[in-house]
SESEPA-732062 format. One line per 4 residues: number of its first residue (from 1); their letters; for each residue x, y, z of C-alpha. Coordinates in steps of 0.1 Angstrom, whole numbers, always signed. Example, Ala and Ser with C-alpha at 12.3 -4.5 7.8 and 13.67 -1.06 7.14 Angstrom:
<nodes>
1	AS	+123:-45:+78 | +137:-11:+71
</nodes>
This chain:
<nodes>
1	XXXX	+0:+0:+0 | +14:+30:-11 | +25:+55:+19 | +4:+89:+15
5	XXXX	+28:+119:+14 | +3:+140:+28 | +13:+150:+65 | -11:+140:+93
9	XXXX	-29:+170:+101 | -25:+181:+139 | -53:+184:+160 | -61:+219:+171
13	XXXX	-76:+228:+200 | -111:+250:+199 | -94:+281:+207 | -68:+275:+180
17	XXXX	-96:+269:+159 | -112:+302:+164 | -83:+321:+156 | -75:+301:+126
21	XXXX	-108:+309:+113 | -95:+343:+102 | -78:+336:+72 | -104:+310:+60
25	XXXX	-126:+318:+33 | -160:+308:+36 | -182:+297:+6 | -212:+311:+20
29	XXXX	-199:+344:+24 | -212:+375:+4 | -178:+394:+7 | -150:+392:-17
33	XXXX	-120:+369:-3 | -96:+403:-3 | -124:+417:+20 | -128:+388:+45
37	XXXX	-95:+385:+47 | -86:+424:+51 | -76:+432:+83 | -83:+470:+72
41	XXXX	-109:+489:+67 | -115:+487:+27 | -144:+512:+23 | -140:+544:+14
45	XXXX	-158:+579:+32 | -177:+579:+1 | -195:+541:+11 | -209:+558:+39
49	XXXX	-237:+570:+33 | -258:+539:+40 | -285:+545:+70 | -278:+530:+99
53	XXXX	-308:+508:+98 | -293:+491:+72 | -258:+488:+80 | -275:+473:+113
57	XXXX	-294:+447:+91 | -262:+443:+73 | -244:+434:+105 | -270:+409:+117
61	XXXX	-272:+389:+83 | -240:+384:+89 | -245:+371:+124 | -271:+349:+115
65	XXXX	-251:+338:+85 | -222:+329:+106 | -193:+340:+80 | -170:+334:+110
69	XXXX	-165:+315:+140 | -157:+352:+160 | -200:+355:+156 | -208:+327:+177
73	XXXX	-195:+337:+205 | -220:+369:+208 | -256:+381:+210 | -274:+390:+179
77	XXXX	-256:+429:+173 | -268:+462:+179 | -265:+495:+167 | -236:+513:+196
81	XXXX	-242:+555:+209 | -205:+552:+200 | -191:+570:+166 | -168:+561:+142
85	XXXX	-143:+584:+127 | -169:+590:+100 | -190:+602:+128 | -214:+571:+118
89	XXXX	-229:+549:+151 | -208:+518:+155 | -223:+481:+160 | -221:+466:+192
93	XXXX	-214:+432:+200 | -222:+415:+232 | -205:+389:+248 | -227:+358:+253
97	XXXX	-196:+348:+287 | -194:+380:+299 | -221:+407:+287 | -192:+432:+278
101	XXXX	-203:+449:+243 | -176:+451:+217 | -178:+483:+194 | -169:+482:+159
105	XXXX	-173:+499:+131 | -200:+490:+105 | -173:+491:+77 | -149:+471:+93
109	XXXX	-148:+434:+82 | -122:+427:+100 | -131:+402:+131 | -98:+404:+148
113	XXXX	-113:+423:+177 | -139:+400:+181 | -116:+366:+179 | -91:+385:+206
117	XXXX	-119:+392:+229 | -134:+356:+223 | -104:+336:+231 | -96:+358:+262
121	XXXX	-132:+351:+276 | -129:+312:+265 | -97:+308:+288 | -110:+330:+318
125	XXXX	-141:+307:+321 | -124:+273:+313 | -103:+284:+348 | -132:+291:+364
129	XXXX	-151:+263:+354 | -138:+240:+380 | -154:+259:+410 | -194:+263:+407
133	XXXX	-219:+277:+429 | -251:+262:+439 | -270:+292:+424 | -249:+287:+389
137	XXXX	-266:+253:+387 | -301:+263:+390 | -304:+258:+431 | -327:+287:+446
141	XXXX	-317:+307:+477 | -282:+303:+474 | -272:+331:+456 | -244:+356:+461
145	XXXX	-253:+381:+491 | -241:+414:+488 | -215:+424:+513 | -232:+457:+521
149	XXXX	-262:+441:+528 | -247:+413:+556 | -253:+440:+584 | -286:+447:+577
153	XXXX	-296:+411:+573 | -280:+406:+610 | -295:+434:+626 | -331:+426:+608
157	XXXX	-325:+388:+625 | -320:+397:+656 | -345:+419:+659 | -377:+401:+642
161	XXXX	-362:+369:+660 | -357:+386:+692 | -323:+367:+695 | -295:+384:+718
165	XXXX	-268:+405:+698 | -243:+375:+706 | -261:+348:+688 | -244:+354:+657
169	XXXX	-208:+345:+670 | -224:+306:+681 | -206:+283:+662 | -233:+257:+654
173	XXXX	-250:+285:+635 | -218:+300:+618 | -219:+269:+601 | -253:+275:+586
177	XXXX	-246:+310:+574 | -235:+320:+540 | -194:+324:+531 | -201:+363:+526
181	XXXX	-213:+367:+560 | -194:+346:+576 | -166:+366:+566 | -183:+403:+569
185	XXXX	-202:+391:+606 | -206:+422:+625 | -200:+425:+664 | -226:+428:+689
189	XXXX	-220:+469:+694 | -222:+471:+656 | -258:+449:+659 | -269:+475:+681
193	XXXX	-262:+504:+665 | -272:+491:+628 | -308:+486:+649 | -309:+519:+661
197	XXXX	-303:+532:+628 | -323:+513:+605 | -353:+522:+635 | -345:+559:+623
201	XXXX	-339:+554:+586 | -372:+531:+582 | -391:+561:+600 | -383:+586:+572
205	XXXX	-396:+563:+547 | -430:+559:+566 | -429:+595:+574 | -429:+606:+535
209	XXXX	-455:+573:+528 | -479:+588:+555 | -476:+622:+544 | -489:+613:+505
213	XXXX	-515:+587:+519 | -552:+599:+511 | -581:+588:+541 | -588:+586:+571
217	XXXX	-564:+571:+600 | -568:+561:+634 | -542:+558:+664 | -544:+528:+690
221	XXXX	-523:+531:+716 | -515:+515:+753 | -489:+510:+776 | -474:+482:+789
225	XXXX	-443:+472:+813 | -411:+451:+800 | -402:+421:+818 | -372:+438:+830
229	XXXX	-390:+467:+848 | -395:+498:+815 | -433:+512:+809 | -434:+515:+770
233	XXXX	-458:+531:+751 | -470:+520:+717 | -489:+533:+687 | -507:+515:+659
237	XXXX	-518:+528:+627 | -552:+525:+609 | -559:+529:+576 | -570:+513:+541
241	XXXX	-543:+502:+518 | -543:+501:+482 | -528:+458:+475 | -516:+466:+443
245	XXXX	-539:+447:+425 | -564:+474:+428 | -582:+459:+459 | -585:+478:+494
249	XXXX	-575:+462:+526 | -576:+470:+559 | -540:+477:+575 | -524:+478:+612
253	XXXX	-490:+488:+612 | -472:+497:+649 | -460:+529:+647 | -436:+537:+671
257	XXXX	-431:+526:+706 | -415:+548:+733 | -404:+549:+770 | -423:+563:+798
261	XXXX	-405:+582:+821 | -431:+595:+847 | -463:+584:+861 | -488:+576:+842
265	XXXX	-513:+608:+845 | -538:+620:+817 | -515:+646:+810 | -479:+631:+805
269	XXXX	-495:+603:+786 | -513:+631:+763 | -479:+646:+760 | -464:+610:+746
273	XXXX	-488:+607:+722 | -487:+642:+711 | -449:+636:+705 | -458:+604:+685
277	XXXX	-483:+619:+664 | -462:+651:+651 | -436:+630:+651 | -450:+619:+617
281	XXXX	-470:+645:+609 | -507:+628:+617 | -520:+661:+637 | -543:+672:+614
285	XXXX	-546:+638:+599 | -558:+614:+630 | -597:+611:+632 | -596:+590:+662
289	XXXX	-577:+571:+691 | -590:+537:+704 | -581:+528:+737 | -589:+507:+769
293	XXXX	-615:+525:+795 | -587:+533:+823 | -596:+565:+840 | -562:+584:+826
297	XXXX	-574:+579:+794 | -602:+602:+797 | -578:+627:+809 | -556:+623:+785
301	XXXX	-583:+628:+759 | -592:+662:+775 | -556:+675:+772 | -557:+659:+733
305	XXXX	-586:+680:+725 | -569:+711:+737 | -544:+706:+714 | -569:+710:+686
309	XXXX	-562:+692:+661 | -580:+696:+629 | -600:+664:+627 | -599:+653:+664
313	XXXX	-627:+668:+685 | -616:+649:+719 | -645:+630:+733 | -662:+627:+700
317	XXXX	-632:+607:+683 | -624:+583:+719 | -633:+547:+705 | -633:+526:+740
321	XXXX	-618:+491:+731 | -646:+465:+731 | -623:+438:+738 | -617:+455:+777
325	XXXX	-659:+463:+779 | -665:+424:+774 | -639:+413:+801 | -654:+444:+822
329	XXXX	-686:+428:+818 | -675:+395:+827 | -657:+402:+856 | -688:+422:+870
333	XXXX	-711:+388:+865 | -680:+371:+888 | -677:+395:+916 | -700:+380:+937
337	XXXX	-686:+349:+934 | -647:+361:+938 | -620:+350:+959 | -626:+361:+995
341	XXXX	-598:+380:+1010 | -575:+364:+1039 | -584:+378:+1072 | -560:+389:+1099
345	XXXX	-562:+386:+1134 | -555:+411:+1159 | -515:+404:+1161 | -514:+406:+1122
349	XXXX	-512:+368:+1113 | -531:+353:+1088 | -556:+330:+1105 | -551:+295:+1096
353	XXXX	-580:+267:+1100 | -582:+232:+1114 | -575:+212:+1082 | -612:+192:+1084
357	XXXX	-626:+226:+1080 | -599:+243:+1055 | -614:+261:+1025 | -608:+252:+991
361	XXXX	-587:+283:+988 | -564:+280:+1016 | -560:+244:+1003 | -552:+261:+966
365	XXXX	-529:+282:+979 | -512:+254:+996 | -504:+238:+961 | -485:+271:+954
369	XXXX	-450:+281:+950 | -426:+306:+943 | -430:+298:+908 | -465:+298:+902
373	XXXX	-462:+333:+886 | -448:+321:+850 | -454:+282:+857 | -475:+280:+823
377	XXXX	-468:+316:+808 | -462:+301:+778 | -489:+273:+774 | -514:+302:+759
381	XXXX	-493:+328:+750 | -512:+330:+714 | -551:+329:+732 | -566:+356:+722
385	XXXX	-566:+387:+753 | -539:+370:+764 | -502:+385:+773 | -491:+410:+793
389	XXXX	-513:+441:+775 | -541:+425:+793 | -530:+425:+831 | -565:+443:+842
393	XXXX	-575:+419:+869 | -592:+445:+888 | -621:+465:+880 | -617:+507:+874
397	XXXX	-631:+524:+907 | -664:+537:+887 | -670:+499:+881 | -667:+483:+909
401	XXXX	-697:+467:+918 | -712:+448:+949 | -745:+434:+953 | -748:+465:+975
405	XXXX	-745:+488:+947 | -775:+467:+925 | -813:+476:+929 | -845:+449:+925
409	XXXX	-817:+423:+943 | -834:+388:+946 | -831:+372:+983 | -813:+341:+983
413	XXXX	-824:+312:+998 | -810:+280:+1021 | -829:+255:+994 | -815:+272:+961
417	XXXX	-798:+248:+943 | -766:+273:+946 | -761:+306:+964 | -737:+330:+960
421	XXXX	-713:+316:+990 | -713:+284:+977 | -705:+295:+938 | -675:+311:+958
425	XXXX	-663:+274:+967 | -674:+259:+936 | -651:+283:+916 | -624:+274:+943
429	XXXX	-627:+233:+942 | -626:+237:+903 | -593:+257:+910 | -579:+233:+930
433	XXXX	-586:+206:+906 | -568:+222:+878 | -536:+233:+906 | -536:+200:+915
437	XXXX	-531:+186:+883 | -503:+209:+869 | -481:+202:+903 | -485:+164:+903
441	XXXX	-475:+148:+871 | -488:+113:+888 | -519:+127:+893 | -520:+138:+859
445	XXXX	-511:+105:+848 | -535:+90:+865 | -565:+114:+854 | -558:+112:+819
449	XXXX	-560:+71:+822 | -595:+77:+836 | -603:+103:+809 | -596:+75:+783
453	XXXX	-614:+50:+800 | -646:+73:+806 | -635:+89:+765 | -641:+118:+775
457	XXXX	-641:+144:+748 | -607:+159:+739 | -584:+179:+749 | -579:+157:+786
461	XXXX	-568:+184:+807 | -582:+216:+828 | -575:+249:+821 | -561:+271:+849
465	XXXX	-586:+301:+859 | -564:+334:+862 | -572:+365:+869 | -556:+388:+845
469	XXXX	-565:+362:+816 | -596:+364:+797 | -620:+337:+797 | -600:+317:+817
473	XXXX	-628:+313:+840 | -649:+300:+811 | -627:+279:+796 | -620:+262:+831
477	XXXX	-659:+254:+834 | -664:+242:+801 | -631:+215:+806 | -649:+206:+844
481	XXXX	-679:+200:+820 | -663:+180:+794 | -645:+156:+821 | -667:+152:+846
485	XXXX	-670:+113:+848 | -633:+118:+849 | -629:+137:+877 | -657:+125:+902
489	XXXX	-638:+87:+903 | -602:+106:+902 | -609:+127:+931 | -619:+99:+949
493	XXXX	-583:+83:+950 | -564:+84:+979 | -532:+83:+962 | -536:+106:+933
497	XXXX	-568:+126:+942 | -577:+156:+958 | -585:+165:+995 | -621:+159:+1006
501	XXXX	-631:+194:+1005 | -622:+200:+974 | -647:+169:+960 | -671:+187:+938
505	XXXX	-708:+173:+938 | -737:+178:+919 | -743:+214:+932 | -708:+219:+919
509	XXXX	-719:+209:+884 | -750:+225:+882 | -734:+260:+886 | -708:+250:+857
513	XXXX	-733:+240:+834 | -754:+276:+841 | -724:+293:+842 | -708:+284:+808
517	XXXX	-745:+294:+789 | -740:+329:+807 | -702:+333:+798 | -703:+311:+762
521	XXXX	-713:+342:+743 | -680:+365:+758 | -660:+344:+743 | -676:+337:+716
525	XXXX	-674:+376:+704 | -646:+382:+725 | -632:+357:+694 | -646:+378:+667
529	XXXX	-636:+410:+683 | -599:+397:+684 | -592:+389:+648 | -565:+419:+643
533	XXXX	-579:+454:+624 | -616:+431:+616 | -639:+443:+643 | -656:+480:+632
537	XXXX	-678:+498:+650 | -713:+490:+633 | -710:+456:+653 | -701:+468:+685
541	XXXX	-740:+480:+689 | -752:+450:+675 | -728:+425:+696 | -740:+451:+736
545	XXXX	-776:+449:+718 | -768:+410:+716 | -753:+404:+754 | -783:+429:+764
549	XXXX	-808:+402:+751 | -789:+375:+767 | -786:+387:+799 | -820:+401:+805
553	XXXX	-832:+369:+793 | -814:+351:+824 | -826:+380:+848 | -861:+377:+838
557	XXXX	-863:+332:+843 | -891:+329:+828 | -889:+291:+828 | -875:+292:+865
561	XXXX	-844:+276:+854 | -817:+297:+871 | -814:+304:+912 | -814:+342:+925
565	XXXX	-777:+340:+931 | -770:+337:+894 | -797:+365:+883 | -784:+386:+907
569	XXXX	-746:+384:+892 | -760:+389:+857 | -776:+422:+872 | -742:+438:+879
573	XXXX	-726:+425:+845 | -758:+441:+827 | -756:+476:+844 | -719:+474:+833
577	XXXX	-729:+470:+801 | -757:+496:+798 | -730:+520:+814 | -707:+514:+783
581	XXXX	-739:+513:+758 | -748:+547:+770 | -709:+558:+762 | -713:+550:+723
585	XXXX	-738:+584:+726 | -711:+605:+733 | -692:+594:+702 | -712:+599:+668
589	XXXX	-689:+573:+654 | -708:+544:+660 | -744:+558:+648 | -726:+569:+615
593	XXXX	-715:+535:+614 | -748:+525:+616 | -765:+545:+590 | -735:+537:+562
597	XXXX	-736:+500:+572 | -756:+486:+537 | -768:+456:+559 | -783:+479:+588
601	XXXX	-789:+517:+576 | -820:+530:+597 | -835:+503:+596 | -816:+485:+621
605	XXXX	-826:+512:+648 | -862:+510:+640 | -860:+474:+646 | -844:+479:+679
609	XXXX	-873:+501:+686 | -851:+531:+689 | -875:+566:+695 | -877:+585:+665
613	XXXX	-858:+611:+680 | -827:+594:+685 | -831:+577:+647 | -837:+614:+633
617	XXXX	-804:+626:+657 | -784:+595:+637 | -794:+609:+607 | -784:+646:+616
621	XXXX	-751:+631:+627 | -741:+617:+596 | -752:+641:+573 | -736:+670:+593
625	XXXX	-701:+655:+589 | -707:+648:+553 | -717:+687:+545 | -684:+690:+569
629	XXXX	-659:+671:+554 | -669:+654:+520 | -693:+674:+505 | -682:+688:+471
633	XXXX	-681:+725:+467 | -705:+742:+444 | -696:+744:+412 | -709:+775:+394
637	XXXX	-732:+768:+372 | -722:+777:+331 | -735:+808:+329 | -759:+802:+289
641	XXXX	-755:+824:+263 | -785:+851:+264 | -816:+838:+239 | -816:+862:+210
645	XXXX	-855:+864:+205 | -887:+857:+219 | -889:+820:+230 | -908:+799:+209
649	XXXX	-941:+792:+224 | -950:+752:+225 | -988:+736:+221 | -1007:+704:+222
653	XXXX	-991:+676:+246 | -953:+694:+242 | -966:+727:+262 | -973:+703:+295
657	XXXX	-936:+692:+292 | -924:+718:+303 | -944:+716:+338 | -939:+681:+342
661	XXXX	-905:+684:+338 | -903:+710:+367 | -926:+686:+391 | -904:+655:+387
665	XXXX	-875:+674:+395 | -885:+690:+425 | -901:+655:+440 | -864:+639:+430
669	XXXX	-845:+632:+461 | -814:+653:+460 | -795:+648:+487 | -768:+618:+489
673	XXXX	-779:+600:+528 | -819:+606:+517 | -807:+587:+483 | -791:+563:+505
677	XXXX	-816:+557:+533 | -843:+551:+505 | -827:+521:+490 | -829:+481:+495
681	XXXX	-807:+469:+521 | -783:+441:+513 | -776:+409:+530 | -752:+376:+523
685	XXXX	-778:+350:+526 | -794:+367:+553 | -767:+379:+571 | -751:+415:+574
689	XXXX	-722:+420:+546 | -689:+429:+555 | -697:+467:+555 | -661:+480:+546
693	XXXX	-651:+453:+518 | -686:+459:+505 | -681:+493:+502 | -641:+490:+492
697	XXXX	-659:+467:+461 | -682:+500:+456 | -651:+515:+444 | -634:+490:+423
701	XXXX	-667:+489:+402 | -670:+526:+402 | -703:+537:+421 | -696:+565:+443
705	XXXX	-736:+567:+457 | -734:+602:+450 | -701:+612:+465 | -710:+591:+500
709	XXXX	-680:+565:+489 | -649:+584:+507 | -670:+595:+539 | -684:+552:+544
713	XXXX	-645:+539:+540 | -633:+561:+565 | -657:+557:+593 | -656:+522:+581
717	XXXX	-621:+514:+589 | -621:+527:+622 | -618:+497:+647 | -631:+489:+676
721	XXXX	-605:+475:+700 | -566:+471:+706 | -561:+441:+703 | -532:+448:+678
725	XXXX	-515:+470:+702 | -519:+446:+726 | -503:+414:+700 | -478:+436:+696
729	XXXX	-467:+435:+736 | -473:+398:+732 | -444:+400:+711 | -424:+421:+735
733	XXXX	-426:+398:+762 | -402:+374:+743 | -383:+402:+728 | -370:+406:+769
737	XXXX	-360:+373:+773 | -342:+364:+808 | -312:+363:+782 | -317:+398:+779
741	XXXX	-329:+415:+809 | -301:+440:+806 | -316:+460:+776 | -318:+493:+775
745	XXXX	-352:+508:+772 | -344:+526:+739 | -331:+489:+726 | -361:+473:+738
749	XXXX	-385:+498:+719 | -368:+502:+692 | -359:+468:+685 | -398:+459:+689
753	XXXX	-403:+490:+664 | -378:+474:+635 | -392:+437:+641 | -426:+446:+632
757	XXXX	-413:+470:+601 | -395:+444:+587 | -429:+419:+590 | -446:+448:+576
761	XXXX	-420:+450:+543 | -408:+485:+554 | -374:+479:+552 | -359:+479:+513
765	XXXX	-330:+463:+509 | -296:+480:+512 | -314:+507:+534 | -290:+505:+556
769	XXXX	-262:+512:+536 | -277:+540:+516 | -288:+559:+547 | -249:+553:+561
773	XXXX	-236:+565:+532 | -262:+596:+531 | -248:+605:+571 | -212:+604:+551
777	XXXX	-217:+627:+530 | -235:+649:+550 | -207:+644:+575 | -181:+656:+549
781	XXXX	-202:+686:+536 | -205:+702:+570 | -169:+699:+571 | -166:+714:+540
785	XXXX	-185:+744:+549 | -166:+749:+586 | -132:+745:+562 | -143:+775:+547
789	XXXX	-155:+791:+573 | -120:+790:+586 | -104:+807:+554 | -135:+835:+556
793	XXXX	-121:+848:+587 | -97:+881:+583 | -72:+887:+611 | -71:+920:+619
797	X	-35:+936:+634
</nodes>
């Protein structure tokens, strides 16, 4: 076989391949081989005068077309702002590795540029190949984090997890964290400080938002005292929200929360508020404040109103927090039945009795430690009312009540079935039981055997009655109720069971059962009312018109089934609530609420057999702070040119047009609330509508009802309690961990501020570094001005 002379061709590598493709001619090419080949420019100025549009088109022919290998390597090309020396815009060609554009001119066929840039990318990536990141291969949340950022990220985690400043440095979770903050972790005192300024720099942002937000808003605020001993103040703002999808929602943001320095008087906590308020500018913005029924607050309304701000009339704008009037009302019903006092005897000691005739109390008591006061603080730290905002055991002064105080009192009798002694020990035993069974895991064993056996409903335990909890006392009958077989064959034991006193009988039970249909609607609305920025004040009147009914019901026994001592309770809890009823007449608020509710309007009232007067008073109400604050201005009417001529006299059936036309018009109902008031009502299947997203849906479809639209969603968004202020101290409490008891008060406040801003999605990201960067330069243009300044100055000899 003859022996080829041809030499074996050597294998080039891609790159080599690329840059060999210069000198190649390719048989699809267009261009001369002198031209491909050229590594000059071979047109002339006169060749020019092409547009650019075409030389563009040219250029992209030729990347589709492929005439070299160089074309591969970039994006389809694009005309550059750059200019050639012909003062023509060059073609830019982007690199698909590295997204740098390459400029050259539209005349130049030369691809040198291209290939160098090409082969240098080519090699930088085949280095770099051999290390990939997880986010390079398509794996989410692993991207690269900005350095600038890694602050902000800490300070954000510590304070929305309430974790101590020194977390961060804990090895176990170093090894969780991402390389880039790993290697850019701050220190605690840099934590601290990147709190305190993102708190500030956050606070401009909703400062400007506020300012440019149109309708109404409404301040809740309360005060509340830190584990480790500081009374903070918080704020909550009110107000519809556009979602961005064109849909209205109802928002509660915290505000601010601040120290208290001084006791807590009317005026000092009026002077809080006030510094809250223009803080941000609200002024002349707030239309109300909600808050609990302490006695301070009323003062500190009075010194509000004297401030006189445009759209807050004091008393007028006070929204008591239904949440606190339901507990109020509750705790009224139990009074009579409350835990009697220890006496002392003439030396000062507290008298102690024989054990056979100890009450269940003193035997409670017994069960009691040290430790009793956060033994299960967290076991219903997410109840509704519960937390430290709602430490109002006691009764106000104006509402404490005694039988004494109550007229039309029934006597109680030796044969009733219960009195008002023996609810006392009742409530006591049923104490005991549940004490008993949280400081004796054997006995709990035991009871939740017998709770199987019996199968009693679910959950097997009893709930703890405590005073500054609410519903507790509720929630303990209704679990007596539900294991009752239980615990009458459980007590009985004498190794796991209770002392003998404490044995509940059928009396016992009987005053449960009654007992839990008198407190199951509380906390039934006390559930509805605590859904965060849902309650409004339309259904506060309906839910007091509701425990009204239910109460006077009880009093009145028409079937006989309830004993004197249990009427006689339900008398104190109804004068309590006719006392608050009466209050929603000093605020206008609700009524308005009434008449712009679609479901109730007038109607409601005449049902409720309201007197005419105070119907027609509802109705003056509303419409005087319509002709107040929304009613359009009067336009002036065009003025019509002058008729040139007599006017032309009509006859037959068009001459009565005329009149009729002038009848119907004056019959027409003119005025927006009488337009209102005289339509249908509407209902969801017989029930009321959710008045605001009824009327936020008014909107989206365009029906103003005759310009009463902006005045309906303003009084409609106004709640009716605090329980967001009061989730918000719920929160607090863990921010002040044991861990962290030696906070400063401006750290604790301020961290709860940033926490709930960054659940909010206030905080944009590299806010932090922009607002550090802004103090910089502000920094260096004071200096700048003191530097001159300093040359300014003539010294005089």
């Amino acid at each position: 076989m003859a022996r080829s002379n041809k030499k074996r061709r050597r294998q080039s590598s891609p790159q080599e391949e690329v840059v060999n493709q210069r000198n190649q001619p390719n048989p699809n090419s267009d261009e001369d081989e002198d031209e491909a080949d050229s590594p000059t420019p071979s047109a002339t100025p006169g060749e020019n005068d092409t547009p650019d549009d075409e030389r563009l088109a040219h250029a992209i022919r030729l990347s589709e077309n492929q005439i070299s290998a160089a074309y591969a390597s970039y994006l389809a090309p694009k005309l550059s702002k750059q200019l050639d020396k012909f003062k023509r815009r060059m073609i830019a060609w982007e690199c698909k590795l590295c997204g740098r554009s390459i400029n050259r001119p539209a005349n130049d066929r030369s691809c040198s540029n291209l290939l160098t840039h090409a082969g240098r990318c080519h090699k930088k990536h085949s280095a770099a190949s051999g290390n990939k990141t997880l986010a390079s291969v398509g794996v989410s949340g692993t991207g690269d984090i900005d350095p600038r950022e890694v602050l902000q990220r800490c300070a954000i985690w510590c304070a929305e997890g309430a974790k101590p400043f020194t977390a961060l440095k804990e090895k176990s979770l170093q090894h969780l964290l991402h390389p880039t903050i790993i290697k850019n972790l701050p220190t605690r005192k840099m934590v601290s400080k990147a709190i305190h300024m993102l708190y500030t720099c956050v606070q401009e942002d909703i400062l400007h938002e506020l300012k440019t937000h149109e309708g109404a808003m409404y301040l809740g605020v309360d005060a509340w005292q830190t584990p480790n001993g500081f009374d903070i103040i918080g704020a909550v703002i009110y107000r519809l929200v556009d979602d961005g999808k064109g849909k209205l929602r109802s928002s509660a943001m915290p505000l601010d929360f601040v120290q208290l320095q001084q006791s807590h008087t009317g005026e000092y906590l009026a002077r809080m508020i006030q510094y809250i308020v223009e803080k941000f500018g609200l002024e002349n913005r707030i239309c109300g404040i909600v808050s609990d029924n302490a006695a301070n607050n009323g003062t500190r309304i009075e010194h509000l109103e004297k401030l006189n701000w445009k759209r807050f009339k004091g008393d007028q704008q006070w929204i008591r927090c239904f949440a606190h009037i339901l507990n109020l009302i509750v705790k009224a019903i139990l009074r009579p039945f409350g835990r009697k006092k220890q006496t002392r005897s003439e030396s000062g000691d507290i008298e102690e009795l024989e054990e056979e005739e100890a009450d269940p109390q003193d035997l409670i008591e017994s069960f009691d430690d040290a430790d009793d006061a956060d033994g299960d603080g967290s076991d219903d730290a997410d109840e509704p009312g519960n937390g430290p905002g709602q430490e109002d055991g006691d009764l106000d002064g104006d509402d404490e009540l005694t039988l004494d105080d109550l007229k039309d009192l029934e006597d109680e009798q030796d044969s009733d079935v219960y009195t008002s002694d023996s609810c006392g020990r009742s409530l006591a035993k049923f104490r005991g039981i549940a004490t008993k069974l949280k400081k004796s895991p054997n006995s709990k064993a035991k009871f939740l055997e017998l709770c199987q056996e019996h199968q009693c409903q679910k959950p097997h335990n009893i709930e703890r009655d405590v005073p500054t909890r609410w519903n507790s006392t509720y929630k303990q009958l209704e679990s007596i109720i539900r294991c009752e077989e239980a615990i009458i064959i459980w007590q009985r034991d004498k190794q796991f069971g209770t002392h003998r006193n404490i044995h509940v009988n059928q009396a016992d039970m009987d005053l449960a059962q009654d007992l839990v249909q008198v407190l199951r609607p509380f906390y039934e609305i006390t559930l509805q009312v605590s859904t965060g920025a849902s309650t409004r004040l339309a259904e506060v009147v309906v839910f007091i018109d509701q425990v009204t009914a239910d109460l006077s019901t009880i009093i009145a026994n028409n079937e006989d089934n309830y004993p004197p001592a249990l009427r006689n309770a339900c008398r104190a809890g109804l004068k309590i609530t006719n006392k608050y009823y009466s209050l929603t007449d000093c605020s206008p608020m609700y009524r308005i609420a009434m008449i712009l509710h679609p479901s109730f309007k007038d109607e409601y009232f005449k049902l409720a057999k309201w007197p005419k007067s105070w119907i027609d008073e509802a109705i003056d109400l509303t419409r005087e702070m319509y002709d107040t604050w929304y009613k359009p201005k009067n336009r002036e009417s065009a003025q019509r040119p002058p008729r040139k001529g007599p006017p032309k006299t009509q006859t037959g059936v068009l001459a009565g047009l005329g009149a009729a036309a002038m009848a119907r018009s004056a019959e027409a109902l003119s005025d927006p609330l009488d337009i209102w008031l005289s339509g249908g009502l509407f209902l969801d299947d017989g029930e009321p509508v959710n008045a605001l997203k009824w009327w936020a849906d008014q909107k989206r479809n365009g029906n103003t009802h005759h310009g009463l639209l902006a005045m309906a969603l303003d009084v409609m968004c106004c709640p009716a309690t605090t329980v967001d202020v009061e989730r918000t101290f719920n929160f607090g409490r863990d921010y002040v961990t044991y861990r962290r008891h030696s906070l400063h008060a401006k750290s604790v406040s301020r961290g709860m501020a940033l926490s709930f801003y960054s659940k909010n999605h206030r905080i944009k990201p590299l806010a932090l570094h922009e607002y550090m960067e802004k103090k910089k330069n502000e920094t260096r243009t004071k200096m700048k001005g003191k530097g001159r300044n300093v040359e300014d100055v003539v010294t005089v000899e």
